[in-house]
VEXBALUM-574048 format. One record per atom (N, C-alpha, C): atom name; x, y, z; chain; residue number from 1. Coordinates in steps of 0.05 Angstrom, whole numbers, plus 5000, padded with zeros to 4 digits. Layout:
+----+------+------+------+---+-----+
|  a |   c1 |   c2 |   c3 | c |   k |
+----+------+------+------+---+-----+
| CA |    X |    Y |    Z | A | NUM |
...
+----+------+------+------+---+-----+
//
This chain:
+----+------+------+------+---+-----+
|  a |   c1 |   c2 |   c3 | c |   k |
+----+------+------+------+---+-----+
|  N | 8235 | 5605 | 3268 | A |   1 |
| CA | 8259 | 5616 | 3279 | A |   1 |
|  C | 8281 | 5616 | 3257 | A |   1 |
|  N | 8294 | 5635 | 3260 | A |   2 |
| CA | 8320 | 5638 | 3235 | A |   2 |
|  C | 8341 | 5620 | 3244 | A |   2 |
|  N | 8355 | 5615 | 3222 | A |   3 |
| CA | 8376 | 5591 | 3220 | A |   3 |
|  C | 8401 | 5610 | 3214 | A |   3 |
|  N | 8426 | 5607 | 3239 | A |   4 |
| CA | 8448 | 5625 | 3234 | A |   4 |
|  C | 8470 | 5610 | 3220 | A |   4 |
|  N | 8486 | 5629 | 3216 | A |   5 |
| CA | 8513 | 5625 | 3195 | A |   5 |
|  C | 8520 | 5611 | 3210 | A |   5 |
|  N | 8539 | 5591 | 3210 | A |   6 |
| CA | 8563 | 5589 | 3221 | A |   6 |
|  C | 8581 | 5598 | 3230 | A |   6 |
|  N | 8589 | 5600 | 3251 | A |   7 |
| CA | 8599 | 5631 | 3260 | A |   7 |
|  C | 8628 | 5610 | 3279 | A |   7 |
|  N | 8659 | 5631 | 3278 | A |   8 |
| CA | 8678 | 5622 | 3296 | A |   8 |
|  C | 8669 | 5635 | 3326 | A |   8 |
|  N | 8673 | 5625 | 3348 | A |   9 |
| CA | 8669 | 5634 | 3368 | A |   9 |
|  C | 8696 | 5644 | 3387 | A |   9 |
|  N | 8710 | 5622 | 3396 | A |  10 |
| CA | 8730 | 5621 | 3406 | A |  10 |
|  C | 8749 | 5593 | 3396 | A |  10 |
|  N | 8775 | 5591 | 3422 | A |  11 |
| CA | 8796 | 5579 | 3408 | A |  11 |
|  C | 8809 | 5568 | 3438 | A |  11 |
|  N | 8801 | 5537 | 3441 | A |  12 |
| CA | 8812 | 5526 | 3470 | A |  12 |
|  C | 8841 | 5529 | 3473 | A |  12 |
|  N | 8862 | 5536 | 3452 | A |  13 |
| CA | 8887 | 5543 | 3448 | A |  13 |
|  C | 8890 | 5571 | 3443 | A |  13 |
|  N | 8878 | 5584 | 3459 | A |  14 |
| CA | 8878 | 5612 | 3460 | A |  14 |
|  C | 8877 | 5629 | 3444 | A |  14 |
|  N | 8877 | 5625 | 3418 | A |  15 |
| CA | 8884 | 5650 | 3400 | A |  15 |
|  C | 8856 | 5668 | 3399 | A |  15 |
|  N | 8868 | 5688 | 3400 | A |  16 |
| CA | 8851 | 5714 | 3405 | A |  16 |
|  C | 8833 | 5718 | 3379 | A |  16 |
|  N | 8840 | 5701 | 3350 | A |  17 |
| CA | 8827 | 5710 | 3329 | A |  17 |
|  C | 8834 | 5685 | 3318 | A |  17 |
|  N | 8809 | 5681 | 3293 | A |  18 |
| CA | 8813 | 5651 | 3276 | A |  18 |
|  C | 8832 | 5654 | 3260 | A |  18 |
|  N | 8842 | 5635 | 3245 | A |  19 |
| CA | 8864 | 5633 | 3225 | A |  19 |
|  C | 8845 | 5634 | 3192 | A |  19 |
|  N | 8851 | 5656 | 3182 | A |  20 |
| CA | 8838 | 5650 | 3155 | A |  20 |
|  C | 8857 | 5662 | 3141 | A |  20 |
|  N | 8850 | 5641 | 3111 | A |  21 |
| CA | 8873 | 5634 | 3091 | A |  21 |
|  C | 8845 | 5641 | 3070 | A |  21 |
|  N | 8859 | 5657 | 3051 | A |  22 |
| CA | 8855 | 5657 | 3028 | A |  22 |
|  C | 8858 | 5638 | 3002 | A |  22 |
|  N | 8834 | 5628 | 2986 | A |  23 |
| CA | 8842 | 5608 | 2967 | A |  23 |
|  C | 8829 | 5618 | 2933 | A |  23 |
|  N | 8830 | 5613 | 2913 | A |  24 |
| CA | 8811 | 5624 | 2890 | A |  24 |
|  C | 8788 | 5597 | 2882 | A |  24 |
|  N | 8777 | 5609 | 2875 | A |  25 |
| CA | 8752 | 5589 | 2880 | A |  25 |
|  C | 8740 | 5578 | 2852 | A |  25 |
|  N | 8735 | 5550 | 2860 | A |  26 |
| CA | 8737 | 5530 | 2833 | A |  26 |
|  C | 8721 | 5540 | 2815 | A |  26 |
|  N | 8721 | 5537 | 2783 | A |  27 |
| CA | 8690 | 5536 | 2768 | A |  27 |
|  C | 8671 | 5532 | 2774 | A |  27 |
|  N | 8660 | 5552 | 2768 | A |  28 |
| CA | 8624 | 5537 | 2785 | A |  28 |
|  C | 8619 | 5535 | 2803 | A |  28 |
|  N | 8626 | 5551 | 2827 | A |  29 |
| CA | 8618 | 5542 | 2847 | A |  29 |
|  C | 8591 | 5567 | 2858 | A |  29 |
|  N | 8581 | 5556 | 2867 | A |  30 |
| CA | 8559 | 5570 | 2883 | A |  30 |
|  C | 8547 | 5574 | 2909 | A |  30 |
|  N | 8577 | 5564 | 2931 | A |  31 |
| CA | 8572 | 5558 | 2958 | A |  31 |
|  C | 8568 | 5589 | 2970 | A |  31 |
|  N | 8552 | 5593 | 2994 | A |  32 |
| CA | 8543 | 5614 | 3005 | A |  32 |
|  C | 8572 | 5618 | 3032 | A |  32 |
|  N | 8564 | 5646 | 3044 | A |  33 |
| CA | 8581 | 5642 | 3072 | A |  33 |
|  C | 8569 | 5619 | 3087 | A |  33 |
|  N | 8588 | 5612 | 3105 | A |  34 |
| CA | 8584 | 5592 | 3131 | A |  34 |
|  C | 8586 | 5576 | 3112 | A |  34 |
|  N | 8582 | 5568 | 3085 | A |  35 |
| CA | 8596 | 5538 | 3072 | A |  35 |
|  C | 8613 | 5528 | 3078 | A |  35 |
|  N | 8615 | 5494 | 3088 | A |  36 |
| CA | 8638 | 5480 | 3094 | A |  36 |
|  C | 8654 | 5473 | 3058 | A |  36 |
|  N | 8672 | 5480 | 3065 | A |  37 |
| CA | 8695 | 5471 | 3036 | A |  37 |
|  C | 8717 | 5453 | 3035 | A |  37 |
|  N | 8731 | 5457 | 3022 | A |  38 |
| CA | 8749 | 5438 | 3013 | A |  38 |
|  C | 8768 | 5450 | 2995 | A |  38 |
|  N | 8799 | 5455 | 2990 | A |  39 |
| CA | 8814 | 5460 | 2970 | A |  39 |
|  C | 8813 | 5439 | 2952 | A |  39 |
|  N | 8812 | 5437 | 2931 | A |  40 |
| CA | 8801 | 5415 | 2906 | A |  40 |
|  C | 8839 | 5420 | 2892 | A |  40 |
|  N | 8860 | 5397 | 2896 | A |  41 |
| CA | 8873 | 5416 | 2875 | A |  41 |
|  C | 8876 | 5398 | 2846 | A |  41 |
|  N | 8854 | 5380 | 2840 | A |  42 |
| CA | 8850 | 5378 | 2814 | A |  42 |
|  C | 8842 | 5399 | 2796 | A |  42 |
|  N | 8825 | 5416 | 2820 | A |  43 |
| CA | 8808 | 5429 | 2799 | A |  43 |
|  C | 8830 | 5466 | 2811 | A |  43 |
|  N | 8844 | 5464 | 2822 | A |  44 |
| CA | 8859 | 5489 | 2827 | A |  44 |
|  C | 8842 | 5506 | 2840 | A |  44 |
|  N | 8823 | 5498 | 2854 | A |  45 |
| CA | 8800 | 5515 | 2867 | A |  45 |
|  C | 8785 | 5511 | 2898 | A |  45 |
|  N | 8774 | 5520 | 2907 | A |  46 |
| CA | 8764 | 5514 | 2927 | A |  46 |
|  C | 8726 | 5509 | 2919 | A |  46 |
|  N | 8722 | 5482 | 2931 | A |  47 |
| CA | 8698 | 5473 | 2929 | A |  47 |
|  C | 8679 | 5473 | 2950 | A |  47 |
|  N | 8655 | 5469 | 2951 | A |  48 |
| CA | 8636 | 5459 | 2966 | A |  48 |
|  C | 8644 | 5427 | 2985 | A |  48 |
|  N | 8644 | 5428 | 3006 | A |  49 |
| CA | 8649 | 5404 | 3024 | A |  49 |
|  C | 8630 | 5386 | 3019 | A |  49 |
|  N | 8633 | 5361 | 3016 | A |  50 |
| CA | 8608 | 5342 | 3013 | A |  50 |
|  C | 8611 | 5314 | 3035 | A |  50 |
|  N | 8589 | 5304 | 3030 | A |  51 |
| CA | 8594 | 5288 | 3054 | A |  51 |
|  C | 8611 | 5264 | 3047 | A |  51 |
|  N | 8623 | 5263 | 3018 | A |  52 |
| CA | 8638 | 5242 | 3013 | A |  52 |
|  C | 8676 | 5246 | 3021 | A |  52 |
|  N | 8673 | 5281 | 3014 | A |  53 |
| CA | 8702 | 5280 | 3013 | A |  53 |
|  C | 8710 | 5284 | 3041 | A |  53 |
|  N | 8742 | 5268 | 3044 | A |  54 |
| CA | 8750 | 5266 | 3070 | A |  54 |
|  C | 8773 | 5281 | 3079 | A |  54 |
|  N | 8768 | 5308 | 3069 | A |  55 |
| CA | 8784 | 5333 | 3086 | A |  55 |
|  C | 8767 | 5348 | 3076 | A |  55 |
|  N | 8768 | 5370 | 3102 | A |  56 |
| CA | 8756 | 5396 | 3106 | A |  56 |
|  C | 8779 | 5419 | 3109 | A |  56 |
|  N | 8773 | 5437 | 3094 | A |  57 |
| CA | 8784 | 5461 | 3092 | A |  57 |
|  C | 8781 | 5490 | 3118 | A |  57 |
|  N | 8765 | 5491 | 3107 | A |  58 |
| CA | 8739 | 5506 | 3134 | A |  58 |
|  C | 8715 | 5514 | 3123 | A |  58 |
|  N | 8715 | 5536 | 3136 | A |  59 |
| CA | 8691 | 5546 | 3120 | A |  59 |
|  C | 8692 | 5572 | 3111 | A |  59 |
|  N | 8665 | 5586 | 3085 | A |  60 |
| CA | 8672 | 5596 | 3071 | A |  60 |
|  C | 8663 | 5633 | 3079 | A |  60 |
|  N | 8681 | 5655 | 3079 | A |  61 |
| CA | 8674 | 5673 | 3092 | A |  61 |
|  C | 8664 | 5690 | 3075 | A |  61 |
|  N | 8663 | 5681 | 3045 | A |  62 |
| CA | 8652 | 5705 | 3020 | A |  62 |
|  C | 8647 | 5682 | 3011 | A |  62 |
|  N | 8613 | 5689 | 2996 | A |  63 |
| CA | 8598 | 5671 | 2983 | A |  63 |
|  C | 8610 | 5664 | 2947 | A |  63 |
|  N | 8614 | 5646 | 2935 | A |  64 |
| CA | 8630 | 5646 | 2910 | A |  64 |
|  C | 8621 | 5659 | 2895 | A |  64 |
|  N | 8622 | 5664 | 2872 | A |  65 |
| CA | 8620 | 5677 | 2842 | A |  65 |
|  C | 8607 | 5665 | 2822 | A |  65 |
|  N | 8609 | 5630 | 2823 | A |  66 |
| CA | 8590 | 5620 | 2797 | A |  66 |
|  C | 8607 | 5629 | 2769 | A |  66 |
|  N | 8629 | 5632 | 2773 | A |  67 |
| CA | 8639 | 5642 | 2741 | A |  67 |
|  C | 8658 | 5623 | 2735 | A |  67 |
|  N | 8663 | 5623 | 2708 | A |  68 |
| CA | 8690 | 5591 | 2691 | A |  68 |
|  C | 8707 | 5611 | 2686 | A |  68 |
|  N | 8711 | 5641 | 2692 | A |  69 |
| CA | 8737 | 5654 | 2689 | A |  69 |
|  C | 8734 | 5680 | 2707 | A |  69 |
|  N | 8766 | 5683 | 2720 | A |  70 |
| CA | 8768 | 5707 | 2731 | A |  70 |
|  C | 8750 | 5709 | 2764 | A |  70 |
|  N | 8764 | 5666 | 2770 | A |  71 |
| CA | 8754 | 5668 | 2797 | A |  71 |
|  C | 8754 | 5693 | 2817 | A |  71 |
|  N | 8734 | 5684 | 2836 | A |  72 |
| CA | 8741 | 5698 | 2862 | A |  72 |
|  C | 8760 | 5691 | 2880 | A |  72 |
|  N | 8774 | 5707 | 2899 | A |  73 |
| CA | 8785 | 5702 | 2924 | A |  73 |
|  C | 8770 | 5709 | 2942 | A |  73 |
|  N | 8768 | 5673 | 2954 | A |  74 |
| CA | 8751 | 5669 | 2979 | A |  74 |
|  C | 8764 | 5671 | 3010 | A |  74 |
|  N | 8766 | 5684 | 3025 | A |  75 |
| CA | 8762 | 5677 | 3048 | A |  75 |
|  C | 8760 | 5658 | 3067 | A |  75 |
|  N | 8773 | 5640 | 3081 | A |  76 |
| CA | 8764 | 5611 | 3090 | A |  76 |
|  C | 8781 | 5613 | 3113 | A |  76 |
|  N | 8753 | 5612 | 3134 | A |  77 |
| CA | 8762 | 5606 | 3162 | A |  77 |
|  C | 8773 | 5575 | 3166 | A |  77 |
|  N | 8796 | 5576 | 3169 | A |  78 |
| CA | 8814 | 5556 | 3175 | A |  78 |
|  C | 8812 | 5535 | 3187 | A |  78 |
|  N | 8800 | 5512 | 3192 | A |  79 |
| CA | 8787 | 5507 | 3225 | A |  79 |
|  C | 8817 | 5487 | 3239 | A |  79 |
|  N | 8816 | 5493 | 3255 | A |  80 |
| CA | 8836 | 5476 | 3277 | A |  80 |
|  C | 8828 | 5460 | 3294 | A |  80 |
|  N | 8845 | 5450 | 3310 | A |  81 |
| CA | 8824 | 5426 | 3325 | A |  81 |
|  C | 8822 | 5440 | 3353 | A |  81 |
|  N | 8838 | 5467 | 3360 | A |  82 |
| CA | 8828 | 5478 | 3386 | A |  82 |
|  C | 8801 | 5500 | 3380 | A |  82 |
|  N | 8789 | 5499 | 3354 | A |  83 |
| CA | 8770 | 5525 | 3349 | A |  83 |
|  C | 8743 | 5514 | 3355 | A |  83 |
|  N | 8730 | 5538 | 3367 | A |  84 |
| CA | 8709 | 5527 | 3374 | A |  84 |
|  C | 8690 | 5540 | 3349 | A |  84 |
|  N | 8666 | 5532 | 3344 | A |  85 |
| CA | 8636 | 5548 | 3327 | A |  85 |
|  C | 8614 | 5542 | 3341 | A |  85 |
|  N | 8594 | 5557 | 3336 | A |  86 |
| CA | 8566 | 5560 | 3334 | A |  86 |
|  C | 8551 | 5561 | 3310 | A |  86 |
|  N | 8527 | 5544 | 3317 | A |  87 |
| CA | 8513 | 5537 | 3290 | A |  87 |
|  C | 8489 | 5530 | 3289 | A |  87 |
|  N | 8465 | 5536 | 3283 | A |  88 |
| CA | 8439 | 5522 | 3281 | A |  88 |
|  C | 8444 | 5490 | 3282 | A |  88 |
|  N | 8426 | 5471 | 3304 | A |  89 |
| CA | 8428 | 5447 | 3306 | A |  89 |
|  C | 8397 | 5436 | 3296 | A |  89 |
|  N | 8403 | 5414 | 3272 | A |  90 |
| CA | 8374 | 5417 | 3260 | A |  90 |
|  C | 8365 | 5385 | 3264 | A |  90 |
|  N | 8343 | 5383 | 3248 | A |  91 |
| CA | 8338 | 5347 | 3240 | A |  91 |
|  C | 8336 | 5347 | 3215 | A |  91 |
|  N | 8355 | 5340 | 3208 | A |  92 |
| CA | 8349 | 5337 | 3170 | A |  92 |
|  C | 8354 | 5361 | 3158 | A |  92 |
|  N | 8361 | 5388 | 3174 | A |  93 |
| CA | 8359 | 5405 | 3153 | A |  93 |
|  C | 8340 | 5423 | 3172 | A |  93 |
|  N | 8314 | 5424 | 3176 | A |  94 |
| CA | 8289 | 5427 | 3186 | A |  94 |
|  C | 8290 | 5437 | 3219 | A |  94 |
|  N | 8292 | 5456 | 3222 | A |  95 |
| CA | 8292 | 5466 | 3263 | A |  95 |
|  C | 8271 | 5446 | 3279 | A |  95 |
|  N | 8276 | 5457 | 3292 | A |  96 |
| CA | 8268 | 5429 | 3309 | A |  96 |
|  C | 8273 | 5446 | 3345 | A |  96 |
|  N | 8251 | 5438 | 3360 | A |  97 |
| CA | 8255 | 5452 | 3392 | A |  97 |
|  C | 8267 | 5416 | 3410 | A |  97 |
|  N | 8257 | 5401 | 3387 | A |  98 |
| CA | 8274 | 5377 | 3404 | A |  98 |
|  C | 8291 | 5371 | 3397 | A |  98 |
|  N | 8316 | 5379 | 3380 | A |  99 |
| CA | 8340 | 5377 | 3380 | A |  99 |
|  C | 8364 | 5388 | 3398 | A |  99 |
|  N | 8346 | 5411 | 3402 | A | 100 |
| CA | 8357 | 5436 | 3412 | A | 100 |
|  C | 8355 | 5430 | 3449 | A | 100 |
|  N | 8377 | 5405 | 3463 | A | 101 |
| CA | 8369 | 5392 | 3476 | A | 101 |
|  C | 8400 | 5388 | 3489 | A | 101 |
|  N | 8402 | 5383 | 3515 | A | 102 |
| CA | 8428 | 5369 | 3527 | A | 102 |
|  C | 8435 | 5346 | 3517 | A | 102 |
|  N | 8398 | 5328 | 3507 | A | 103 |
| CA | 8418 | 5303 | 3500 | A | 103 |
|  C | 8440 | 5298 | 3470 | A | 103 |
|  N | 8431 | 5330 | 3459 | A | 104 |
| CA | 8453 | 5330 | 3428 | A | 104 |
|  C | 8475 | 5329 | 3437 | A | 104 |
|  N | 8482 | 5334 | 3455 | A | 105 |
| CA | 8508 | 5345 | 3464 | A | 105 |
|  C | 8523 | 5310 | 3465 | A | 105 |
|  N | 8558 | 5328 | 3457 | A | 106 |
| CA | 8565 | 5298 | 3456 | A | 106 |
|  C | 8574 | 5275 | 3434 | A | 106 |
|  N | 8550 | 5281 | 3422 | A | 107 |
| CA | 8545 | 5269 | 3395 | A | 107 |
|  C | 8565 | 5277 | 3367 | A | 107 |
|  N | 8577 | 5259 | 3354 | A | 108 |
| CA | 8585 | 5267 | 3320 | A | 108 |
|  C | 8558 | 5271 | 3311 | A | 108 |
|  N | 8557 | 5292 | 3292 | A | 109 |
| CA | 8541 | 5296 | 3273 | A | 109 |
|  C | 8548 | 5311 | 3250 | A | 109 |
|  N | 8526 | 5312 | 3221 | A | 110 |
| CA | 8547 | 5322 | 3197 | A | 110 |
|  C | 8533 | 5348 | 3199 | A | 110 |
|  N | 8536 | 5360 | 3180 | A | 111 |
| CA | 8534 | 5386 | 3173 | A | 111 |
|  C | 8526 | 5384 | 3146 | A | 111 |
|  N | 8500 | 5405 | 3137 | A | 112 |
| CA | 8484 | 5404 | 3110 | A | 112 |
|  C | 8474 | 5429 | 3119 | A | 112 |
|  N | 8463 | 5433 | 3089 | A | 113 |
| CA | 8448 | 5457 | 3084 | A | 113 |
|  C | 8411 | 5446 | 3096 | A | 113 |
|  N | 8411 | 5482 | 3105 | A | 114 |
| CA | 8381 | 5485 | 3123 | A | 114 |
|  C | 8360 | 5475 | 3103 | A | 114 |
|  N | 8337 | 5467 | 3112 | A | 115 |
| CA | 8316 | 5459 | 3094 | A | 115 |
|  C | 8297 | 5478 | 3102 | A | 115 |
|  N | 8294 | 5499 | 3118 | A | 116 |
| CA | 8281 | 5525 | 3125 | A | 116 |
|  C | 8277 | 5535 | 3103 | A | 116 |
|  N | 8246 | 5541 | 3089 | A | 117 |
| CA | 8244 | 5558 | 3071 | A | 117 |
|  C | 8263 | 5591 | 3077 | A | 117 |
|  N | 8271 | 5599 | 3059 | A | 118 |
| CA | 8289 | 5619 | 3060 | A | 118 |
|  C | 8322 | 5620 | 3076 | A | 118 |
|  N | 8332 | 5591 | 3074 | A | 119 |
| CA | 8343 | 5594 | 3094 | A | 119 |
|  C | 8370 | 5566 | 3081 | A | 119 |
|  N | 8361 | 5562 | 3063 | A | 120 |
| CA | 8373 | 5536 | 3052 | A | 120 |
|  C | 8400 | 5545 | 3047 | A | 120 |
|  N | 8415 | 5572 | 3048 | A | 121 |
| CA | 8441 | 5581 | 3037 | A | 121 |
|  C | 8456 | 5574 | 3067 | A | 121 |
|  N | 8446 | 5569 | 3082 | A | 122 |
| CA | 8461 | 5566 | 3106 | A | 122 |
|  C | 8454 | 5535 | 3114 | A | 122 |
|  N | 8484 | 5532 | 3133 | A | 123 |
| CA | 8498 | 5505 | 3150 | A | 123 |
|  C | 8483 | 5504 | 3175 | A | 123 |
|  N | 8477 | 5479 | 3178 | A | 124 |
| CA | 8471 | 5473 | 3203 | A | 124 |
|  C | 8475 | 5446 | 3215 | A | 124 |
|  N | 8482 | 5441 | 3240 | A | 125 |
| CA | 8493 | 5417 | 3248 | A | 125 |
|  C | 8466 | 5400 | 3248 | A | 125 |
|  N | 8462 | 5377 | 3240 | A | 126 |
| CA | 8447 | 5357 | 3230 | A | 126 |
|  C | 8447 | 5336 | 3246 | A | 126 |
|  N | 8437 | 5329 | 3272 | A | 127 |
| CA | 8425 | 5317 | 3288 | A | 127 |
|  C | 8415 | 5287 | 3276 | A | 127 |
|  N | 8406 | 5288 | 3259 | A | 128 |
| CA | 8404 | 5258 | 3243 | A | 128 |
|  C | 8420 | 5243 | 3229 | A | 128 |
|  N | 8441 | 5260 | 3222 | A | 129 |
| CA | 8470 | 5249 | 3218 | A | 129 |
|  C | 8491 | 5241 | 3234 | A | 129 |
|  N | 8483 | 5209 | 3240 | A | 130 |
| CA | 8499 | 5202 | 3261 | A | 130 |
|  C | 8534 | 5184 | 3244 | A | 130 |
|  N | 8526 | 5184 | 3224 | A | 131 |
| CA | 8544 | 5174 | 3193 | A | 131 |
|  C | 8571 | 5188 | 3196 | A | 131 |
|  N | 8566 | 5212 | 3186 | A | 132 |
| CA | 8592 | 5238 | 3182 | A | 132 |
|  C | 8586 | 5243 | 3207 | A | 132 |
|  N | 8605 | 5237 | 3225 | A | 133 |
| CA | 8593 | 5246 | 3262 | A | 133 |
|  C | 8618 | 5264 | 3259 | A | 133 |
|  N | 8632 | 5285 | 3236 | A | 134 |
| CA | 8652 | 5303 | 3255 | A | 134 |
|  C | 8640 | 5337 | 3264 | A | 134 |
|  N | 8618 | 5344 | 3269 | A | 135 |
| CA | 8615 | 5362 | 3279 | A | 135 |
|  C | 8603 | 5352 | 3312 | A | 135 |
|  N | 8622 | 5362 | 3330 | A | 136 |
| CA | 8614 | 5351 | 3349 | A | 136 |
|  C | 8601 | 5370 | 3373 | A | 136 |
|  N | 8573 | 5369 | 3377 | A | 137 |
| CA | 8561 | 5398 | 3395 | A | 137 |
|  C | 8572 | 5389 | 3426 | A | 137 |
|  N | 8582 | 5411 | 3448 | A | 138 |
| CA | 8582 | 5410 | 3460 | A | 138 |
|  C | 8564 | 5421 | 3496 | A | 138 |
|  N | 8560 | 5441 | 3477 | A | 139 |
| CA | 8538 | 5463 | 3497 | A | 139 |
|  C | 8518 | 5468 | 3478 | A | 139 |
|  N | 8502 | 5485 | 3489 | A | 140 |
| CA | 8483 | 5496 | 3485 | A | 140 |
|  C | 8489 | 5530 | 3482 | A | 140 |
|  N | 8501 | 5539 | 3455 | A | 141 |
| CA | 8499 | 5570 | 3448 | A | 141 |
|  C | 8478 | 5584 | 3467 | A | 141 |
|  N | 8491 | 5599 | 3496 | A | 142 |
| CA | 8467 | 5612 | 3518 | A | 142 |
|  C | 8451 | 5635 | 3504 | A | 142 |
|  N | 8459 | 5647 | 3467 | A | 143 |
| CA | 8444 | 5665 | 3474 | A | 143 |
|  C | 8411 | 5647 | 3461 | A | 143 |
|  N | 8407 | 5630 | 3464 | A | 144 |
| CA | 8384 | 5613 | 3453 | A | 144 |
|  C | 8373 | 5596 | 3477 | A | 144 |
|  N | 8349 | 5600 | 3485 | A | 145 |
| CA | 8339 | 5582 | 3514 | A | 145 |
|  C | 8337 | 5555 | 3502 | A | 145 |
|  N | 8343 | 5535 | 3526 | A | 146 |
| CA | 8348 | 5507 | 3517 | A | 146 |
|  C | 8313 | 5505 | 3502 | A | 146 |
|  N | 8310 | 5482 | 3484 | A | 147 |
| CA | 8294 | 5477 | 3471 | A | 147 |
|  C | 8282 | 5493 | 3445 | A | 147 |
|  N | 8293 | 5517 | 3436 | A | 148 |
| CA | 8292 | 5538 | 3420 | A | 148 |
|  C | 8297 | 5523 | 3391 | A | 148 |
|  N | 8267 | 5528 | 3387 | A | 149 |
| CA | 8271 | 5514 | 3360 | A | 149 |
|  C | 8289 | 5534 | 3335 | A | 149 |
|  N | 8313 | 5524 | 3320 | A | 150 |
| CA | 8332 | 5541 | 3308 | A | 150 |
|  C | 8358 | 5550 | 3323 | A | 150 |
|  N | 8352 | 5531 | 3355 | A | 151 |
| CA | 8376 | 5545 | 3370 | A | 151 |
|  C | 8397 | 5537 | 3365 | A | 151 |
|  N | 8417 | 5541 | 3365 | A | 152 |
| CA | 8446 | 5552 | 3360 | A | 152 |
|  C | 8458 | 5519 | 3389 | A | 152 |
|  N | 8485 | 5521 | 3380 | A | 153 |
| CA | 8499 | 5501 | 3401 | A | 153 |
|  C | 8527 | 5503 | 3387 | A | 153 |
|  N | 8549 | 5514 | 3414 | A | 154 |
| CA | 8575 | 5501 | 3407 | A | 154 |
|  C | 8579 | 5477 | 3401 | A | 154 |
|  N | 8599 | 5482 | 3376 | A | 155 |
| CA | 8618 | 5448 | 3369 | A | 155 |
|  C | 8638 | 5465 | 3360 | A | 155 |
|  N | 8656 | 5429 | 3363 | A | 156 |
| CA | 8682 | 5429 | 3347 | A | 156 |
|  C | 8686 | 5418 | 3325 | A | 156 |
|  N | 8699 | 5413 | 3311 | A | 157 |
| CA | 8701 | 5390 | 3287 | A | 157 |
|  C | 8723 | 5373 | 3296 | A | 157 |
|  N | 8715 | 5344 | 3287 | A | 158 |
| CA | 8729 | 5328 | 3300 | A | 158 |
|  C | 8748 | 5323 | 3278 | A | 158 |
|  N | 8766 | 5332 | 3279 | A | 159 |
| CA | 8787 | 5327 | 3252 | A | 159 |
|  C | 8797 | 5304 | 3245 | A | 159 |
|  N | 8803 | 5273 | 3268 | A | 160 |
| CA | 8804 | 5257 | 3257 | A | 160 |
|  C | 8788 | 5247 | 3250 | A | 160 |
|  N | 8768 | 5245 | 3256 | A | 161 |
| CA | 8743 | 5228 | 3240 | A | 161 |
|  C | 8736 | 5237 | 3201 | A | 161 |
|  N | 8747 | 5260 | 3205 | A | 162 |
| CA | 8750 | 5270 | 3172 | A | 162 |
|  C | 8780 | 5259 | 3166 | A | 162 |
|  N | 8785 | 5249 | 3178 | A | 163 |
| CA | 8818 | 5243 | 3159 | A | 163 |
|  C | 8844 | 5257 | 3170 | A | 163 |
|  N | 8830 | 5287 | 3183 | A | 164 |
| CA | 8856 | 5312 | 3193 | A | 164 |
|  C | 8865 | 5302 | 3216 | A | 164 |
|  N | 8886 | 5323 | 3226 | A | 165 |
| CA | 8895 | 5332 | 3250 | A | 165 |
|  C | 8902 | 5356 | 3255 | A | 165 |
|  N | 8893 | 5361 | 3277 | A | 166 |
| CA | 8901 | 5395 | 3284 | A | 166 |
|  C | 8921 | 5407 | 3265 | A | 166 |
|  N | 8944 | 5397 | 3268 | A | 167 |
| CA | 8971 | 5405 | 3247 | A | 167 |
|  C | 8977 | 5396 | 3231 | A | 167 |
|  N | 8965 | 5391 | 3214 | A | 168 |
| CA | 8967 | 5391 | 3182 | A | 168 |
|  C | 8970 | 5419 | 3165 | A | 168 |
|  N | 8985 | 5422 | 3154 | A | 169 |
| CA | 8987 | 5448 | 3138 | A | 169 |
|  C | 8971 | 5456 | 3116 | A | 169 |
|  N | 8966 | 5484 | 3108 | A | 170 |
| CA | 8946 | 5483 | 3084 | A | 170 |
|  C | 8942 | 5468 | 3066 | A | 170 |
|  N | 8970 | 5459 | 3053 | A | 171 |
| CA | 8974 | 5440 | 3029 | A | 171 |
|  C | 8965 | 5413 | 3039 | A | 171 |
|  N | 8970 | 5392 | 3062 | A | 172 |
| CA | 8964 | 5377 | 3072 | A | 172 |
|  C | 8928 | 5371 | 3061 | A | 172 |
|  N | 8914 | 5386 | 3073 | A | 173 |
| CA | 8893 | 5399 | 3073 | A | 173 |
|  C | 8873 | 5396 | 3049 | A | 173 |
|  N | 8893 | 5391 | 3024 | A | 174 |
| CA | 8876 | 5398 | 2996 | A | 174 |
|  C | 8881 | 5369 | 2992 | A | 174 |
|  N | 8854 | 5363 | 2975 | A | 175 |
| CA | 8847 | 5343 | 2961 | A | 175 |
|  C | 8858 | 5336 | 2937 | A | 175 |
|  N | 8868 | 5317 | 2921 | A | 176 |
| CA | 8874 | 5310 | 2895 | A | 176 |
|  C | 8852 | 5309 | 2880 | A | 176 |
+----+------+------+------+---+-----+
//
């Protein structure tokens, strides 16, 4: 089963469309779409999110460039604490028809790249990561029947558990 992007869905604070902010994107980077990021402003760039650093940016809506001059401008869905996503829910990386379950629901979990041959450029909520618990699934994404191995499930990100809050401003936002 294919492993999907990361995708915005909706917004429990109504907004009819996500908030995305444009940023230029650090040296070297080589994060794909649906990458979780980070504004870096040591490095004046926007990075790859890791599971150490403790703010999230959002995520990334144009895949980077890989170049040390004449960055790109990336795209970056904004995340808020009323936005909802959808996202492959995995174990380790790896699909799974028993993750893809009521009892995920509920749960913090982190977010990593797929271990799906062909499929590793993409995010998926990580079921074994009970550590970094801020992606938090709530439903079951209906267009995927419960137990669907690769299936999809609403979450939110839990912004304090990363350090955020809903209203923090872009600058807020970026890392030293």
């Amino acid at each position: 089963m294919a492993v999907y992007t990361i995708e915005w869905k909706y917004s429990f604070g109504g907004a009819a469309q996500p908030t995305i902010v444009e940023y230029l994107e650090a040296d070297s980077q080589t994060f794909k779409i649906g990458a979780p990021v980070v504004y870096d402003q040591s490095d004046a760039g926007l990075k790859v999110f890791t599971k150490t650093v403790a703010a999230l940016t959002g995520f990334a809506l144009k895949a980077a460039t890989n170049v040390t001059t004449g960055n790109a401008t990336i795209p970056v869905l904004f995340v808020q604490s009323s936005d909802v996503f959808s996202a492959t829910i995995s174990a380790a990386g790896a699909n799974s028809a028993g993750v893809h379950a009521l009892t995920s629901l509920g749960h913090g979990y982190g977010i990593i790249a797929s271990t799906e041959s062909g499929e590793t450029t993409k995010y998926t909520v990580d079921q074994s990561d009970t550590t970094n618990d801020w992606a938090v699934p709530f439903a079951l994404d209906p267009r995927d029947d419960a137990a669907t191995s690769g299936g999809r499930v609403y979450f939110y990100v839990n912004l304090p558990v990363i350090g955020l809050t809903g209203g923090l401003t872009l600058l807020e936002r970026a890392v030293d």
